[in-house]
LUMPARO-376857 format. One record per residue (C-alpha): residue in three letters; y, z, x; residue number from 1. Coordinates in Angstrom, 2 decimals, m for minus. Layout:
BEGIN
<pt><r>ala</r><yy>Y</yy><zz>Z</zz><xx>X</xx><k>NUM</k></pt>
...
//
This chain:
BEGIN
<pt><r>unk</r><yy>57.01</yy><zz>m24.36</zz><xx>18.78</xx><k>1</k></pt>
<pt><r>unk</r><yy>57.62</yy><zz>m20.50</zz><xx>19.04</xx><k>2</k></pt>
<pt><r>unk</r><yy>58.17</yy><zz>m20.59</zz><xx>15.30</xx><k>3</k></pt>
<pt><r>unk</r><yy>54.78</yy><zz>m22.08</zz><xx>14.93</xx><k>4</k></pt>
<pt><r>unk</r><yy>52.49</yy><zz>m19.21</zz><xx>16.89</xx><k>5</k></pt>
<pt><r>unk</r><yy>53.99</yy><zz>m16.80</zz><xx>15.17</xx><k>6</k></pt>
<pt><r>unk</r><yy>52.77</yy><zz>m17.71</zz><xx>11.80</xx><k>7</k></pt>
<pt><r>unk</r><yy>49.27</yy><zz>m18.49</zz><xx>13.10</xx><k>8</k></pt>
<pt><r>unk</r><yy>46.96</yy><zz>m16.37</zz><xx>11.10</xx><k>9</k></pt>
<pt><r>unk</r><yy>43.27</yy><zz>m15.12</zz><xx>11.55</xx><k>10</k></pt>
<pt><r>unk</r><yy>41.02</yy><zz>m12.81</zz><xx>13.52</xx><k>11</k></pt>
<pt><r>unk</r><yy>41.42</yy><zz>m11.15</zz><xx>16.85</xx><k>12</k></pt>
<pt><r>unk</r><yy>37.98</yy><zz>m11.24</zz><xx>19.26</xx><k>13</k></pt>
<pt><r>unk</r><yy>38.02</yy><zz>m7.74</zz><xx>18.83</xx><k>14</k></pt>
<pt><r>unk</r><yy>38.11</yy><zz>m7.65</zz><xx>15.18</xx><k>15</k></pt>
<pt><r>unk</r><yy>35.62</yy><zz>m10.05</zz><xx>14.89</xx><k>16</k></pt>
<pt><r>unk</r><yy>32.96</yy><zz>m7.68</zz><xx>17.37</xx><k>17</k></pt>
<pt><r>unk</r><yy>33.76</yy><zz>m4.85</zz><xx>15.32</xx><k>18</k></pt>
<pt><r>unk</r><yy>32.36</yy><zz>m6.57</zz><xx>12.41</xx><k>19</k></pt>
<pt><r>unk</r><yy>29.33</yy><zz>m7.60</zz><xx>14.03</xx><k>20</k></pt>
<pt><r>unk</r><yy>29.10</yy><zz>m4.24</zz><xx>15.34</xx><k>21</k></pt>
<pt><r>unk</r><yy>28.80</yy><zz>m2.82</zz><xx>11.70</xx><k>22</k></pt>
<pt><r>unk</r><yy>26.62</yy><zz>m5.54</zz><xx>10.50</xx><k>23</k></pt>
<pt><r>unk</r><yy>24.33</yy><zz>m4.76</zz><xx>13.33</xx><k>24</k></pt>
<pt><r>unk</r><yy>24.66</yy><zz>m0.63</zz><xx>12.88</xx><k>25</k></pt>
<pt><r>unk</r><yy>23.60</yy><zz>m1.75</zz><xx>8.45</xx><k>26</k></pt>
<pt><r>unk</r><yy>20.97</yy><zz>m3.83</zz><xx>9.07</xx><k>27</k></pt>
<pt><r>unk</r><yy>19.75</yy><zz>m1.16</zz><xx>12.03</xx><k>28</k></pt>
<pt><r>unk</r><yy>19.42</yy><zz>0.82</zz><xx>9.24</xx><k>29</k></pt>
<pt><r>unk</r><yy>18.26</yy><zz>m0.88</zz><xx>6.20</xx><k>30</k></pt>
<pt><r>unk</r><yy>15.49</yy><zz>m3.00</zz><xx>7.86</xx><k>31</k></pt>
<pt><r>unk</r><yy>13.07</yy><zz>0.16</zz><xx>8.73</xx><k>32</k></pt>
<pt><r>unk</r><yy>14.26</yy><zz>1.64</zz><xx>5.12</xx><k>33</k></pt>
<pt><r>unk</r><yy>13.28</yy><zz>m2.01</zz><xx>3.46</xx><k>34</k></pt>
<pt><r>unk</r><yy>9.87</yy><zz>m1.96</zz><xx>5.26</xx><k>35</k></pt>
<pt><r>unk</r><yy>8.82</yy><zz>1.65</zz><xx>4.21</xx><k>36</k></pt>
<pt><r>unk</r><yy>9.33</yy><zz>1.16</zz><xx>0.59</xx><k>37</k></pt>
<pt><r>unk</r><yy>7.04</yy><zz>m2.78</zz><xx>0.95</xx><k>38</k></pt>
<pt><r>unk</r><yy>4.44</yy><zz>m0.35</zz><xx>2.45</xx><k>39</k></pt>
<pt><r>unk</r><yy>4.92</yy><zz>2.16</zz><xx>m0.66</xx><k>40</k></pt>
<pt><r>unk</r><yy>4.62</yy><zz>m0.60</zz><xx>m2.91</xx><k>41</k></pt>
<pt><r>unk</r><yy>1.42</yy><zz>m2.18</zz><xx>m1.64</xx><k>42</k></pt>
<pt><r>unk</r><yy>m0.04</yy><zz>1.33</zz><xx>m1.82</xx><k>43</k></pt>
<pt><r>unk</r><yy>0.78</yy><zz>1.66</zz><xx>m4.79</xx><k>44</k></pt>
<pt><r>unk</r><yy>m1.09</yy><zz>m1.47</zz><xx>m6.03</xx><k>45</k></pt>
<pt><r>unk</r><yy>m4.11</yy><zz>m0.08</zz><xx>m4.06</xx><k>46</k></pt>
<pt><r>unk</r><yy>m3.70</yy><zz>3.27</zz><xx>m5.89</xx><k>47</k></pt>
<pt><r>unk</r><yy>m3.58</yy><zz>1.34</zz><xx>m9.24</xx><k>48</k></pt>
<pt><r>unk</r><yy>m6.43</yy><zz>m0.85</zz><xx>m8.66</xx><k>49</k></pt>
<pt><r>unk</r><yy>m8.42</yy><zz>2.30</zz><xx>m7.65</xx><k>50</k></pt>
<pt><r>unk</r><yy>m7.62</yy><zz>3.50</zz><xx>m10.80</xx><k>51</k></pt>
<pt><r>unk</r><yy>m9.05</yy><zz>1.17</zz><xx>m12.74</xx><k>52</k></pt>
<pt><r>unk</r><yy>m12.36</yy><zz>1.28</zz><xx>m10.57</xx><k>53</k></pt>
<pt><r>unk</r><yy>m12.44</yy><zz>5.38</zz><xx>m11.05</xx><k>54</k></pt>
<pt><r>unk</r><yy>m11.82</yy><zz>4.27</zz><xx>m14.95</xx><k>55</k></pt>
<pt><r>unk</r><yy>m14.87</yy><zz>1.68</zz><xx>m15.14</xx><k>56</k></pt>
<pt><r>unk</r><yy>m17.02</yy><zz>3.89</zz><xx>m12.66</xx><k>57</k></pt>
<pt><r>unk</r><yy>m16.78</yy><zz>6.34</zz><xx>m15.48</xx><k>58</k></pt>
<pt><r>unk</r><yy>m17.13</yy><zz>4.16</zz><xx>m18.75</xx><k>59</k></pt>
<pt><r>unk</r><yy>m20.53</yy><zz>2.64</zz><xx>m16.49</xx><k>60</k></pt>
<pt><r>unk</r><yy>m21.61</yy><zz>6.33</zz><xx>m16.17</xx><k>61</k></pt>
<pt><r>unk</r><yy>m21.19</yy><zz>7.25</zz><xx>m19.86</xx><k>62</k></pt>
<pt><r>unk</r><yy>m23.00</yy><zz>3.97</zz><xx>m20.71</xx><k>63</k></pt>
<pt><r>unk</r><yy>m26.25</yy><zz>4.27</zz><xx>m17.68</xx><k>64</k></pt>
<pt><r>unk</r><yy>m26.03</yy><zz>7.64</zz><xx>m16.36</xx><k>65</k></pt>
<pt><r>unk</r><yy>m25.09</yy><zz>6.14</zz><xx>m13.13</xx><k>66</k></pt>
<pt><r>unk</r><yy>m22.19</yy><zz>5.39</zz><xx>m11.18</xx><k>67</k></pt>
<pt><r>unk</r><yy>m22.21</yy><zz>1.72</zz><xx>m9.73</xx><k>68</k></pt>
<pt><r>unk</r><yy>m21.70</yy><zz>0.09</zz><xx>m6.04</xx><k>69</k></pt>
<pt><r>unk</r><yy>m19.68</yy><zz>m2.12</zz><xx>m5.08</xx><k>70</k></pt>
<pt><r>unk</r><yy>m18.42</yy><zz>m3.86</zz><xx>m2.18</xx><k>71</k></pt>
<pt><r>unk</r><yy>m15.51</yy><zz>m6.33</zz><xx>m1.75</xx><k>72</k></pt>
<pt><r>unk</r><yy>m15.23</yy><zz>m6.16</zz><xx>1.54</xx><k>73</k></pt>
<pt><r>unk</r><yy>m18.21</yy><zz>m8.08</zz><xx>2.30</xx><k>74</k></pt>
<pt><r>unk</r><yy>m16.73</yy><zz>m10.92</zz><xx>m0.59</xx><k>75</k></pt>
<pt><r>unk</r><yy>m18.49</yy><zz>m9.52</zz><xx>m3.30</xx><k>76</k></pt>
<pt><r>unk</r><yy>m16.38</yy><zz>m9.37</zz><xx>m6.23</xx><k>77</k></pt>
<pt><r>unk</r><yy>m18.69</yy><zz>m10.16</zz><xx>m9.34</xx><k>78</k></pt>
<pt><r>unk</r><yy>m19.63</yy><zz>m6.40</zz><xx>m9.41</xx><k>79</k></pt>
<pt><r>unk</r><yy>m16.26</yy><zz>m5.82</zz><xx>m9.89</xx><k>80</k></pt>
<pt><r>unk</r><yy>m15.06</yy><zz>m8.59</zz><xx>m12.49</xx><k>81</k></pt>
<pt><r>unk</r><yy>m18.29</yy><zz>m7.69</zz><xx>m14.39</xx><k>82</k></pt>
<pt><r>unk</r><yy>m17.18</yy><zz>m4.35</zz><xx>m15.25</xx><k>83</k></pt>
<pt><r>unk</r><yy>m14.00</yy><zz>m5.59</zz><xx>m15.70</xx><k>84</k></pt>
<pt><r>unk</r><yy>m11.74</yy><zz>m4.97</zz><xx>m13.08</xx><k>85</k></pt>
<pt><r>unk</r><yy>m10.29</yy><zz>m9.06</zz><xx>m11.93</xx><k>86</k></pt>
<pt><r>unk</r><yy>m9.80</yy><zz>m7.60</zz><xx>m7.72</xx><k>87</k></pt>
<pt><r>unk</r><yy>m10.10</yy><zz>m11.36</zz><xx>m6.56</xx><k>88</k></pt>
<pt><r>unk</r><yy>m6.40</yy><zz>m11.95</zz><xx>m5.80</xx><k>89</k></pt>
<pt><r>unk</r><yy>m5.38</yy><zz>m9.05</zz><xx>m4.05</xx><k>90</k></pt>
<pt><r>unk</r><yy>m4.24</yy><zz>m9.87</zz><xx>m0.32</xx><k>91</k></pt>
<pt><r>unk</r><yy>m3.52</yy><zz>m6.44</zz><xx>1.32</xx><k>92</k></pt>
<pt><r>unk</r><yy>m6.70</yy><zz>m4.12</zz><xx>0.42</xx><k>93</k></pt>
<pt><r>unk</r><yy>m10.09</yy><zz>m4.69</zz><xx>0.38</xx><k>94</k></pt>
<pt><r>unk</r><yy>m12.44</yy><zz>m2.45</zz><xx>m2.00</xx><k>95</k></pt>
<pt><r>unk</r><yy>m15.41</yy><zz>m0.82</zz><xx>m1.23</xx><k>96</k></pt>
<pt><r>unk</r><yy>m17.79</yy><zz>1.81</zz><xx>m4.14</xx><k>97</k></pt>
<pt><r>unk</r><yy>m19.95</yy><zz>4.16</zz><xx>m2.61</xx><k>98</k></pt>
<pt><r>unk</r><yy>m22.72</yy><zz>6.28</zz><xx>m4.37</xx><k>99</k></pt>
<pt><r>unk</r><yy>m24.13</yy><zz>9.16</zz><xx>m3.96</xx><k>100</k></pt>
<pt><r>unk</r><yy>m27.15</yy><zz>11.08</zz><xx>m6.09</xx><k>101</k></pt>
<pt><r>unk</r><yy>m24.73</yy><zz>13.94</zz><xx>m6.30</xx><k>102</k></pt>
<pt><r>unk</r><yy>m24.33</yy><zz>12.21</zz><xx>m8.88</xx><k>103</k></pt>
<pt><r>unk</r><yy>m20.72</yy><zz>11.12</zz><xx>m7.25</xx><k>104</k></pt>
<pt><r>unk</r><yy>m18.74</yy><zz>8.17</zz><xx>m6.27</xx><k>105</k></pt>
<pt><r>unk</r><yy>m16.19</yy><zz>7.07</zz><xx>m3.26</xx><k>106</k></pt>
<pt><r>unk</r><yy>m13.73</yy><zz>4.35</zz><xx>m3.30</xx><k>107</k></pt>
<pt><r>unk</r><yy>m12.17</yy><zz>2.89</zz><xx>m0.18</xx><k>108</k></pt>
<pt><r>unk</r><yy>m9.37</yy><zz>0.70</zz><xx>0.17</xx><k>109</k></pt>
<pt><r>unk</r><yy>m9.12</yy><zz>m1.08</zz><xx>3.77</xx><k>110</k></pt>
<pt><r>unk</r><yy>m6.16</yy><zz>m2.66</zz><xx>4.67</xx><k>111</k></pt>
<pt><r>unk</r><yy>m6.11</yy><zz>m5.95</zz><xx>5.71</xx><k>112</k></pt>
<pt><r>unk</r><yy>m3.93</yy><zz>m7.90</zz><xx>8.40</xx><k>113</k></pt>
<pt><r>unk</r><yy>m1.53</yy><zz>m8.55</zz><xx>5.45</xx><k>114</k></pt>
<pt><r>unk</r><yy>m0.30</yy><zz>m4.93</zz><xx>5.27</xx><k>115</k></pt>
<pt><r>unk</r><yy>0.80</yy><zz>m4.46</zz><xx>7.97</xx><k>116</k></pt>
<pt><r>unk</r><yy>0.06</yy><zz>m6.95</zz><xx>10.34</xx><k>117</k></pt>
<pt><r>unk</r><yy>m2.76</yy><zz>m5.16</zz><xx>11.61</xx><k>118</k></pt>
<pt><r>unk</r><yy>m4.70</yy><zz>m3.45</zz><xx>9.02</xx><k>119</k></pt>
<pt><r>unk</r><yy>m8.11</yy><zz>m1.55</zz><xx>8.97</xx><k>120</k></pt>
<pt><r>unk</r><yy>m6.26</yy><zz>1.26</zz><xx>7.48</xx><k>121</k></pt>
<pt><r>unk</r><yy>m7.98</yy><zz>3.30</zz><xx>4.74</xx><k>122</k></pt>
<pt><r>unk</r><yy>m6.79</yy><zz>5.14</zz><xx>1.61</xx><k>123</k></pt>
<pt><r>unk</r><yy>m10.14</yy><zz>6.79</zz><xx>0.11</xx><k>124</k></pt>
<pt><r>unk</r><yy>m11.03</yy><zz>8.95</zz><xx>m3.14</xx><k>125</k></pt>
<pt><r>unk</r><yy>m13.52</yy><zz>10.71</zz><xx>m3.20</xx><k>126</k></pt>
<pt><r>unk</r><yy>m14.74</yy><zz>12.17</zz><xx>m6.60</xx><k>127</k></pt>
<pt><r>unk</r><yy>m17.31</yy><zz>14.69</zz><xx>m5.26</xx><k>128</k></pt>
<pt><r>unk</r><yy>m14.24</yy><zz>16.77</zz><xx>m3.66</xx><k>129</k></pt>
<pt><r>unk</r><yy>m12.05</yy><zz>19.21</zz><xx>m5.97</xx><k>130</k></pt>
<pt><r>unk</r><yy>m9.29</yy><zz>18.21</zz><xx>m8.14</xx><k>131</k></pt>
<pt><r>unk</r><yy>m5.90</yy><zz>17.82</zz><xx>m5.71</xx><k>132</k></pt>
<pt><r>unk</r><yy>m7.89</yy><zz>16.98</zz><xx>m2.40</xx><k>133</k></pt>
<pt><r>unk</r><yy>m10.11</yy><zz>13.82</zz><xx>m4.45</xx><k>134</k></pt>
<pt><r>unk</r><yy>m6.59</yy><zz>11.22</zz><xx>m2.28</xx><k>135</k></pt>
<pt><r>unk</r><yy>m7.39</yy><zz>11.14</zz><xx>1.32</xx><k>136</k></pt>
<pt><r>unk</r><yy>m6.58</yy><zz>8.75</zz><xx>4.11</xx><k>137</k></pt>
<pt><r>unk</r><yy>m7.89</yy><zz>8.97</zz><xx>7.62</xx><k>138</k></pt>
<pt><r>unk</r><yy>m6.06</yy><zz>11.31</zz><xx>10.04</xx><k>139</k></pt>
<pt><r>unk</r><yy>m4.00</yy><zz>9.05</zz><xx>13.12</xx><k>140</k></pt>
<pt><r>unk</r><yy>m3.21</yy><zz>6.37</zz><xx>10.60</xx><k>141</k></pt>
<pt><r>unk</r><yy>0.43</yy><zz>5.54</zz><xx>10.94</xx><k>142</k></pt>
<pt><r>unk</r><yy>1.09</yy><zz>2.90</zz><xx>7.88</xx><k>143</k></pt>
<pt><r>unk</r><yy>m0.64</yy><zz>4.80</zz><xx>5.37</xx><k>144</k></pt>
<pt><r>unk</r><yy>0.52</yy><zz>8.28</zz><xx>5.00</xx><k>145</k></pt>
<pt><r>unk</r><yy>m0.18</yy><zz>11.37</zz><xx>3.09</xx><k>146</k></pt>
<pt><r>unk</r><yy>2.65</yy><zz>10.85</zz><xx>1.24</xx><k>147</k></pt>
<pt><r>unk</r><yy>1.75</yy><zz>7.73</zz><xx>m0.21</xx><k>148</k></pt>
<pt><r>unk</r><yy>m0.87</yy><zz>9.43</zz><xx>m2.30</xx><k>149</k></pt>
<pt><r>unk</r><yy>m1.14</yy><zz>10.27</zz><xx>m5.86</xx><k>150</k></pt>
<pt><r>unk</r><yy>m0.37</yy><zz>13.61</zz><xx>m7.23</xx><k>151</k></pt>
<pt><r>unk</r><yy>m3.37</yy><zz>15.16</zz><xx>m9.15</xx><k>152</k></pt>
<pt><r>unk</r><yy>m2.82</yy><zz>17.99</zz><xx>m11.45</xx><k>153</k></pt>
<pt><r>unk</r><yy>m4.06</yy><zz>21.35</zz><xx>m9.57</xx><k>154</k></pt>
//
């Protein structure tokens, strides 16, 4: 019987709470980490998609002498897919064109409860301001951050 316990193998209470100790310290850790780079990465598709909209805003102008307006946020998104920019599946921004008779144009992106659970978050460019400053978001927001932006060449 003796013989027996002694040969018993496997893990001590103690070893076993260490380990969940350092799973728990890890996924402390990795979980904030994770969700920072998801918000990148849906910024980034906003940025992109904005980029095609500053592209066909300026293709439209060379063509009419005009920028165009748009506005998805209301669920109109035949403006957009008629100057060929396809906006209808995107889940965490909506799109808005502003004009101006500058003659200028200004994008916004609004985030939607998808982002971030929340949303009405803004990422904006604004093509009436100089080069480097045109990437803006809203001061107080706490998802989207400066850092997020685009670089523009100075």
């Amino acid at each position: 019987m003796k013989k027996r316990l002694r040969n018993r193998r496997g893990f001590t209470l103690v070893e076993l709470m260490v380990v969940i100790i350092i799973v728990g310290i890890l996924a402390a850790i990795a979980v904030p980490l994770y969700t920072d780079y998801v918000q990148k990465a849906r910024v980034t598709e906003a940025t992109s998609i904005m980029g095609a909209i500053i592209t066909a805003e300026k293709i439209w102008k060379q063509r009419t002498t005009q920028y165009f307006a748009a506005d998805a946020t209301a669920g109109d998104f035949d403006v957009f897919k008629q100057k060929g920019i396809d906006i209808s599946d995107t889940v965490y921004f909506l799109y808005k064109v502003e004009t101006t008779d500058d003659p200028s144009f200004k994008i916004t992106a609004t985030a939607t409860d998808k982002f971030d659970g929340v949303g009405g978050e803004e990422l904006i460019y604004d093509s009436l301001q100089a080069v480097g400053s045109r990437w803006s978001v809203p001061a107080g927001q706490t998802s989207i951050t400066d850092d997020m932006l685009p670089s523009e060449p100075s």
